[in-house]
ROSE-4610 file (N, C-alpha, C; in Angstrom, 1 decimal, always signed):
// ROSE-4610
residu = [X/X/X/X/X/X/X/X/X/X/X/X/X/X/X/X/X/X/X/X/X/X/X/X/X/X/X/X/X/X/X/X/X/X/X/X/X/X/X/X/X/X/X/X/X/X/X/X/X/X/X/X/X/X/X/X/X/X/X/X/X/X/X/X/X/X/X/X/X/X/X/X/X/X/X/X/X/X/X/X/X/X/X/X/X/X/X/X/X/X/X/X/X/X/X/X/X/X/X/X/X/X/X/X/X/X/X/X/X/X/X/X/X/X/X/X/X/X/X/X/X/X/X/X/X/X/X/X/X/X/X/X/X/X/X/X/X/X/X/X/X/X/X/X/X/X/X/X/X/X/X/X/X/X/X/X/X/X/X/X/X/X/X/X/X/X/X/X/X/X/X/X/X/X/X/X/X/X/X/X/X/X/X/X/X/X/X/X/X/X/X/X/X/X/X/X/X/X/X/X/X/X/X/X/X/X/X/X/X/X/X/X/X/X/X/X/X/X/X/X/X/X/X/X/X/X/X/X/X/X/X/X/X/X/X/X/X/X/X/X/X/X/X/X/X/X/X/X/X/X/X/X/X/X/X/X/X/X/X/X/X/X/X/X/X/X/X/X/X/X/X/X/X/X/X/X/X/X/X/X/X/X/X/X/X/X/X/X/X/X/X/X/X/X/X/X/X/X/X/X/X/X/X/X/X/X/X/X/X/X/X/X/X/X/X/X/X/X/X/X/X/X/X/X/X/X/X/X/X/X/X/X/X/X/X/X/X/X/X/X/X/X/X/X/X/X/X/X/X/X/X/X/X/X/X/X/X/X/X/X/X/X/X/X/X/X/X/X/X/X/X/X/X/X/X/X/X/X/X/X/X/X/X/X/X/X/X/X/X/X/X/X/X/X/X/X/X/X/X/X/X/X/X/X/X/X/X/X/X/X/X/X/X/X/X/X/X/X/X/X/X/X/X/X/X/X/X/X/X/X/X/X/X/X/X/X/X/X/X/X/X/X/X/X/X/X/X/X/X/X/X/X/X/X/X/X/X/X/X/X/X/X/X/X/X/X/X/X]
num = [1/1/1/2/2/2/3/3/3/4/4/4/5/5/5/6/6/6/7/7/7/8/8/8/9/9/9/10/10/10/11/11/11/12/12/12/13/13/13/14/14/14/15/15/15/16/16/16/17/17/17/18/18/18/19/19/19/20/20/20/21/21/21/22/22/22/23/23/23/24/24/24/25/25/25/26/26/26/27/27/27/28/28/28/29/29/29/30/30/30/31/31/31/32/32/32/33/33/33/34/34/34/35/35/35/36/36/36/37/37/37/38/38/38/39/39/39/40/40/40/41/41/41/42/42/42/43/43/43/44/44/44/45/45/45/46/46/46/47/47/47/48/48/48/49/49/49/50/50/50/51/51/51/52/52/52/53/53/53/54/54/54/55/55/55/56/56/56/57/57/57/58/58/58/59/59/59/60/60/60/61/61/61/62/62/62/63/63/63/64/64/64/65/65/65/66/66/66/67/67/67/68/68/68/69/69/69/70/70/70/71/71/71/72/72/72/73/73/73/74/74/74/75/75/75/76/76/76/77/77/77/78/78/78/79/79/79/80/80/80/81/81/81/82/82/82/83/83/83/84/84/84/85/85/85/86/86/86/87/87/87/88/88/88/89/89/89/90/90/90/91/91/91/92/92/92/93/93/93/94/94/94/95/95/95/96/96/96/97/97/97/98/98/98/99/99/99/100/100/100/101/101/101/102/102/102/103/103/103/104/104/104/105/105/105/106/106/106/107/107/107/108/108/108/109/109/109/110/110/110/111/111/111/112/112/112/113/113/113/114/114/114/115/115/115/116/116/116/117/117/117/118/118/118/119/119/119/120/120/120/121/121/121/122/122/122/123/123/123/124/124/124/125/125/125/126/126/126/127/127/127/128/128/128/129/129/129/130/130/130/131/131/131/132/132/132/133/133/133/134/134/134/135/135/135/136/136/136/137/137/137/138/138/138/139/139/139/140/140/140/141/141/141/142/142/142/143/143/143/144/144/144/145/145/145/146/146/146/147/147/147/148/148/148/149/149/149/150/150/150/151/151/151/152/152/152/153/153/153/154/154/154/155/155/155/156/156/156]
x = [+64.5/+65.1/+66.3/+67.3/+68.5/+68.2/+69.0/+69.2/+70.8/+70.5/+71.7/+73.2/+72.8/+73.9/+74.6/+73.1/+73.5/+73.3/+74.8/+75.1/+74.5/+74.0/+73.2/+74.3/+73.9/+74.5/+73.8/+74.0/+72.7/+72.8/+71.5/+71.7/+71.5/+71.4/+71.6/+70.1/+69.5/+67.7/+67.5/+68.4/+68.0/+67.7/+67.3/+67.2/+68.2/+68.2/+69.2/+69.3/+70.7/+70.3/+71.5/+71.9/+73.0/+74.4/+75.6/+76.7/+77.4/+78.0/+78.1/+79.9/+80.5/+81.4/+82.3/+83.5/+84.9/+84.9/+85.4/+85.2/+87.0/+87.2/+88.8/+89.3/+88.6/+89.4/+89.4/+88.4/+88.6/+89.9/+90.0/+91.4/+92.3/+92.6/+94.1/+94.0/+92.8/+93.1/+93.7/+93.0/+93.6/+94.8/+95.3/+96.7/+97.6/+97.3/+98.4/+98.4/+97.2/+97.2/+98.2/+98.4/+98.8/+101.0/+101.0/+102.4/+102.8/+101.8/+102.3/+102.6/+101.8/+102.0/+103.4/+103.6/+104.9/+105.8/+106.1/+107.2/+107.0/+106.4/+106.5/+107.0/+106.6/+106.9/+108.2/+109.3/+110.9/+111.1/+112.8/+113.3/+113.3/+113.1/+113.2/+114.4/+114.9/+115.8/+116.3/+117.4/+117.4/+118.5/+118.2/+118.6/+119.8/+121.0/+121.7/+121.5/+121.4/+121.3/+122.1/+122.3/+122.7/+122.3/+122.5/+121.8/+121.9/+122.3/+122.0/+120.9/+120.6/+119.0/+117.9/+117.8/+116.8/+116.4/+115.1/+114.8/+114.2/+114.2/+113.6/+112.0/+110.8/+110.2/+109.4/+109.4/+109.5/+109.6/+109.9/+110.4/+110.2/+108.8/+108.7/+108.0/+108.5/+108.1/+109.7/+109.7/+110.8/+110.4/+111.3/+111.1/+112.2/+112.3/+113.4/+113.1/+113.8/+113.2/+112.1/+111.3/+110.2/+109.4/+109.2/+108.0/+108.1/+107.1/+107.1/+107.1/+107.8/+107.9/+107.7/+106.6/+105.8/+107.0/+108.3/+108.6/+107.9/+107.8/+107.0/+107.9/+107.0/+107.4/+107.5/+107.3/+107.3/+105.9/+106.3/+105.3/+106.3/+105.9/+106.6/+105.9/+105.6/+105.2/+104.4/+103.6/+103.4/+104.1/+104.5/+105.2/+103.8/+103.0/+102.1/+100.6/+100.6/+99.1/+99.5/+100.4/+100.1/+99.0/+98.9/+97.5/+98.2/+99.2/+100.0/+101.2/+102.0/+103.0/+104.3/+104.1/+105.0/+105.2/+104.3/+104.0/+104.9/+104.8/+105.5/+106.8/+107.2/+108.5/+109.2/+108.9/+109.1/+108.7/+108.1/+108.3/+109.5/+109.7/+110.9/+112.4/+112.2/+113.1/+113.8/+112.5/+112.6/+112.9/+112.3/+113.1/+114.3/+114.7/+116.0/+117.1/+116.8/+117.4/+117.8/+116.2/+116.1/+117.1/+117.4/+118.4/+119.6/+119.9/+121.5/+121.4/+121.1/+120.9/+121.5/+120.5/+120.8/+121.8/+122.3/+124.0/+125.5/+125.0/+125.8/+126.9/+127.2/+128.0/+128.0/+127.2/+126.9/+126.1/+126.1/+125.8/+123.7/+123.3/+121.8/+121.2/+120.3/+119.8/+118.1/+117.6/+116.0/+115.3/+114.3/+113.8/+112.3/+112.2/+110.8/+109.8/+108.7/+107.7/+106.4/+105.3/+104.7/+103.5/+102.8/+101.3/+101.4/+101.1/+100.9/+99.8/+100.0/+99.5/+98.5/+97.3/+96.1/+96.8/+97.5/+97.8/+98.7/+99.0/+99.3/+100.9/+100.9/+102.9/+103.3/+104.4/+104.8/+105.3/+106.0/+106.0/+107.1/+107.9/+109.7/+110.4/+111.5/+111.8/+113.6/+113.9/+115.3/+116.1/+117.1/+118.5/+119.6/+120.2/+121.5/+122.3/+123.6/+124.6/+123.9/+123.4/+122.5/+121.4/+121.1/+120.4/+119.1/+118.3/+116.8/+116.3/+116.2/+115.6/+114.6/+113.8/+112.4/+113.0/+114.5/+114.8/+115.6/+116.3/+117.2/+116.2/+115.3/+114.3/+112.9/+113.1/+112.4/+113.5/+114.2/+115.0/+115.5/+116.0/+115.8/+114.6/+113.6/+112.5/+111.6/+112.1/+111.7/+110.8/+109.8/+109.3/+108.5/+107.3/+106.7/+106.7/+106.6/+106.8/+105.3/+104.6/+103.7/+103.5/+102.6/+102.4/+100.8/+100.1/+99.4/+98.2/+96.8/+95.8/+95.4/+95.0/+95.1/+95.9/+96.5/+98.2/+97.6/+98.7/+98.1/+98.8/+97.6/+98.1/+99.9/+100.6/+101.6/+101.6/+100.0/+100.2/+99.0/+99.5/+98.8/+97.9]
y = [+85.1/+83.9/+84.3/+83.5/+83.8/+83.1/+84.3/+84.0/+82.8/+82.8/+81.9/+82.9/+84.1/+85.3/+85.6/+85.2/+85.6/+84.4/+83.8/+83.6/+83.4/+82.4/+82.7/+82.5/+82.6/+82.4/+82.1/+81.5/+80.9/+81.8/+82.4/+83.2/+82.2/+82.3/+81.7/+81.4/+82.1/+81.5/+80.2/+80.0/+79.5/+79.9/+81.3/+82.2/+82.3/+82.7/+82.6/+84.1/+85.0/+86.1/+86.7/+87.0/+86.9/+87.2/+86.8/+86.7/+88.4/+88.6/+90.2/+90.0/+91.2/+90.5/+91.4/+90.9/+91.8/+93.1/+94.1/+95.4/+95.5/+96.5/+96.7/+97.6/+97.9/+98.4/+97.5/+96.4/+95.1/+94.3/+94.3/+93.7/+94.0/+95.3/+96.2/+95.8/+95.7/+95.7/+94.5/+93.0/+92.1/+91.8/+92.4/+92.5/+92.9/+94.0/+95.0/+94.3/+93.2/+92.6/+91.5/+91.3/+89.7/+90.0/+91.2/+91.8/+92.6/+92.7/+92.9/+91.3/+90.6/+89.1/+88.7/+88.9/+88.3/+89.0/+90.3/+91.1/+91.3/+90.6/+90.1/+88.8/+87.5/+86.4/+86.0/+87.5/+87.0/+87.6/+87.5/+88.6/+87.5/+87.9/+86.7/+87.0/+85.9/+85.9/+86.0/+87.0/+87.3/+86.0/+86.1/+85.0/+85.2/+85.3/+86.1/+85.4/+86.0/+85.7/+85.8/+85.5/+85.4/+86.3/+87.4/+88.2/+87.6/+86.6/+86.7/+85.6/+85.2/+84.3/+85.3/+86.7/+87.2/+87.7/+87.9/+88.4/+89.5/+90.9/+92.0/+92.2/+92.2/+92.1/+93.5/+94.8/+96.1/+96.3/+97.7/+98.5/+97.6/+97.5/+96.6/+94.9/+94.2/+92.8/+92.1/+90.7/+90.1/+88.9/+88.0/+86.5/+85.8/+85.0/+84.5/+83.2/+82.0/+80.6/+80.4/+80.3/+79.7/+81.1/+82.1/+82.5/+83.8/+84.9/+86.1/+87.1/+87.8/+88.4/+89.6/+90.4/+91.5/+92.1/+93.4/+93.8/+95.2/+95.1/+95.7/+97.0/+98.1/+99.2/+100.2/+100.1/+101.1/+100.9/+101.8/+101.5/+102.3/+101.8/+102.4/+102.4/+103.8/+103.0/+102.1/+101.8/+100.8/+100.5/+99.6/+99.8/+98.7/+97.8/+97.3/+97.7/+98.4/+99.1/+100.4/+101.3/+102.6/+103.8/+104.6/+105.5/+106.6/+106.8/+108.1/+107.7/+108.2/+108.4/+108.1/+109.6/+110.2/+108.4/+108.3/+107.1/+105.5/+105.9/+104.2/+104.6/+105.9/+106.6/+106.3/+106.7/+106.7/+105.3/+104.1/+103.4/+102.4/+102.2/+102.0/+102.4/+103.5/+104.0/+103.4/+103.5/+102.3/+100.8/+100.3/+98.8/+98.7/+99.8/+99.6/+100.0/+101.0/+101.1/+100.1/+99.5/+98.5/+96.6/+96.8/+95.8/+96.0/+97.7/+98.0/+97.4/+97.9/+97.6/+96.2/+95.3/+94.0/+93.6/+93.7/+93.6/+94.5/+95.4/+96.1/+95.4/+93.9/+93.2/+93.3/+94.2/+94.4/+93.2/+92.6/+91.4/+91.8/+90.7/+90.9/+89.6/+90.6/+90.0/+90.1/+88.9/+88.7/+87.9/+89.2/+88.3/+88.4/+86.8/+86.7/+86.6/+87.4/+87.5/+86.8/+86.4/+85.5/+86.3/+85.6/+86.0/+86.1/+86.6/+87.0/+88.0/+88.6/+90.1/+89.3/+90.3/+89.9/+89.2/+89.7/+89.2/+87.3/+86.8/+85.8/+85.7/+87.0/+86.9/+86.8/+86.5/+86.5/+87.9/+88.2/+89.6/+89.2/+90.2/+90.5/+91.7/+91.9/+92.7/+92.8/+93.6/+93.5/+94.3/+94.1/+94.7/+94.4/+95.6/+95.6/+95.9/+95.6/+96.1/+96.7/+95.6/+95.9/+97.2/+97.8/+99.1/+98.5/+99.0/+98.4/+99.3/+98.6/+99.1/+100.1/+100.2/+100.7/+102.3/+102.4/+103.6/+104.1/+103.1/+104.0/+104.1/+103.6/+104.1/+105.8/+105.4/+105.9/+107.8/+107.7/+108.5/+109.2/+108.3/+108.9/+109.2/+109.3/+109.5/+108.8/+107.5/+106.5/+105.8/+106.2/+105.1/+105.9/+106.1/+106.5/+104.8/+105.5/+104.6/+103.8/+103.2/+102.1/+101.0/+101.0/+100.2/+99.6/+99.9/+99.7/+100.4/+100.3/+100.9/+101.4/+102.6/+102.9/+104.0/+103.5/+104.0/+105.4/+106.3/+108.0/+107.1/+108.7/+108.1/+108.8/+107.7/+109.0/+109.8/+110.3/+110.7/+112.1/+113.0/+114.9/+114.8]
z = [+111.7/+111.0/+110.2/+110.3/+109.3/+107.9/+107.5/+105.6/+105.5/+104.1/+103.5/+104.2/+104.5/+104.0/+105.8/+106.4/+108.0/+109.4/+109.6/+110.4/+111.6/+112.6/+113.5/+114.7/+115.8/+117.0/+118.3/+119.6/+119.9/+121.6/+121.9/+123.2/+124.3/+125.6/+126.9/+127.2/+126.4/+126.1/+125.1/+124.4/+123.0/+121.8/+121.6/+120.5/+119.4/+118.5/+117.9/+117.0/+116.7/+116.6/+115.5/+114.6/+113.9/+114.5/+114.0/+114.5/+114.4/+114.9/+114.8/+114.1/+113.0/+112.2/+113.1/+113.4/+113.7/+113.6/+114.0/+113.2/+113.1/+112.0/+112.3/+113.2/+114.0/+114.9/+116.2/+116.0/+117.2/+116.7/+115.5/+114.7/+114.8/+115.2/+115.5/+116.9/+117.8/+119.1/+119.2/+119.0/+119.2/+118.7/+117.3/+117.0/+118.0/+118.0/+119.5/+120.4/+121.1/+122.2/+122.0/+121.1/+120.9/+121.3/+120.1/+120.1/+121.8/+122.2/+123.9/+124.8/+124.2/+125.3/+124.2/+123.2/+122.2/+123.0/+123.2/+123.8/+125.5/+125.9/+127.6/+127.5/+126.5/+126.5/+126.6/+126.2/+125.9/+124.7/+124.8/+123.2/+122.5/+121.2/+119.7/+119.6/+118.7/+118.5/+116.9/+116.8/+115.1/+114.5/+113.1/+112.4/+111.5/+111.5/+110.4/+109.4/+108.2/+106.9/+105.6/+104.9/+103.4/+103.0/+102.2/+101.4/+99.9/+99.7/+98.4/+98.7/+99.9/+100.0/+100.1/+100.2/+100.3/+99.2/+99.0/+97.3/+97.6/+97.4/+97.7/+96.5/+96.9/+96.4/+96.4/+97.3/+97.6/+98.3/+99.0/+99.9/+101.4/+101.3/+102.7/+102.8/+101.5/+101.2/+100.6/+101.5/+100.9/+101.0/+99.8/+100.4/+100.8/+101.4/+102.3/+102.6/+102.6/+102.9/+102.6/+101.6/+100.7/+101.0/+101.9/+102.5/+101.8/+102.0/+102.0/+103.4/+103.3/+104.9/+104.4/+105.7/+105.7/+106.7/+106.4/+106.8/+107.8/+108.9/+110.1/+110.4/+111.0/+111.7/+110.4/+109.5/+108.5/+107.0/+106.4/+105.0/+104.0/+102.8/+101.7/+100.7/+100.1/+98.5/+97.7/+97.2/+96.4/+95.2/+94.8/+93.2/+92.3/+92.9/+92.6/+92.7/+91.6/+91.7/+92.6/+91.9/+92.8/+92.5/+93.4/+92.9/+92.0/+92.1/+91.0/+90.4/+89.6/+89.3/+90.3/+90.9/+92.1/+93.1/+93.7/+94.4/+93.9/+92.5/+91.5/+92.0/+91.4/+91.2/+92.8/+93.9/+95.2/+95.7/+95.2/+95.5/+95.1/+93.8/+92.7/+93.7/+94.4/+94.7/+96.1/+97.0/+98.2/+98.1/+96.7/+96.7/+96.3/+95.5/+94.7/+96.2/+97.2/+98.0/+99.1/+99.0/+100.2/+99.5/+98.2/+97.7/+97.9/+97.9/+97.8/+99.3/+100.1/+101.9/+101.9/+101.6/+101.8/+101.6/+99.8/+99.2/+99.6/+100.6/+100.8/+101.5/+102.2/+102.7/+104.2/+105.0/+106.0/+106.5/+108.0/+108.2/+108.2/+107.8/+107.5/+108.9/+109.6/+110.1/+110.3/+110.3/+110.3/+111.8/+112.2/+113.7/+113.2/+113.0/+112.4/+113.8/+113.4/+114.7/+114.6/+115.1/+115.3/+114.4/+113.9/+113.3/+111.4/+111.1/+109.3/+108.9/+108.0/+108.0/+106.8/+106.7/+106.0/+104.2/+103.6/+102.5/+103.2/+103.8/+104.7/+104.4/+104.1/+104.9/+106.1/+106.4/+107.9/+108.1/+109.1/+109.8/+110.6/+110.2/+110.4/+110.3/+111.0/+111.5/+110.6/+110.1/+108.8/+109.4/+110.1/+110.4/+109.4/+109.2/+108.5/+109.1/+109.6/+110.0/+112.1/+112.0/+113.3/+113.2/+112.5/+112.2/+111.6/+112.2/+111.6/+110.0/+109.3/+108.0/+108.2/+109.2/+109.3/+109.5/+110.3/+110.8/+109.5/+108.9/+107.6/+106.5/+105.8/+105.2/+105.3/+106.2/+107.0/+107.1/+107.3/+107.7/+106.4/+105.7/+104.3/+103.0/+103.6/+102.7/+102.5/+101.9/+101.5/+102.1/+103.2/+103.8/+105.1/+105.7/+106.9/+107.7/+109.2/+110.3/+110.2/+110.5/+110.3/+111.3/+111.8/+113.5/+113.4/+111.8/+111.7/+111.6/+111.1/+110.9/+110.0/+109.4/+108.1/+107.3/+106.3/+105.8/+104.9/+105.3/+104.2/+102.9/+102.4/+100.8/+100.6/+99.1/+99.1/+98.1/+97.2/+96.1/+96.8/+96.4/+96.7/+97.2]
């Protein structure tokens, strides 16, 4: 018999037996599935942008037309709630870089992609100067490549 707590679900007998929860690695799969039918579906199409409409909120979060966008293909940092010092420091460093980027007068382009990451941002892709952010970050320090799953720490 189910509790308040568990879920039932009903077998091809009529029995009833609790519901079994997602695991995260069924979560990454259906993610990855989804971003394979998105990239057979057709190329997206990028958006150019204003940079003074984007608001850099860290290394890999912006807002842009009301929304928050979960910049994809990388990680950076935490500046909110980091586990060390080093970590604040190196992340501080990624947003202040990832602002100059945007204001640098270089044309800014945004290809927003389909779904929203568990905090319910959307999920986008930030070219500068046609060069994807994920590779100039990334390239200079500031940032490991990120495709999802679970993120190293950046503190010893």
């Amino acid at each position: 018999m189910a509790t308040a707590h568990e879920p039932t679900g009903i077998h091809a007998q009529g029995n009833t037996r609790p519901i079994s929860r997602p695991t995260h690695a069924s979560m990454w799969f259906l993610t990855g599935l989804m971003a394979v039918v998105v990239l057979l579906a057709g190329p997206v199409k990028a958006e150019r942008v204003q940079p003074s409409a984007i608001y850099v909120v860290d290394g890999d979060t912006i807002r842009f037309a009301g929304d928050s966008w979960r910049l994809v293909g990388l990680d950076t940092p935490e500046t909110y709630r980091p586990q060390c010092d080093y970590e604040l420091a190196l992340g501080q460093a990624a947003t202040a870089r990832l602002r100059d980027l945007v204001m640098s007068g270089r044309g800014v382009d945004l290809v927003a992609l389909p779904g929203r990451d568990r905090h319910n941002r959307g999920l986008a892709r930030l070219f500068i100067g046609g060069e994807n952010i994920a590779d100039i970050l990334t390239s200079e320090g500031l940032a490991r490549r990120y495709d999802g799953g679970r993120r190293q720490s950046w503190c010893g």
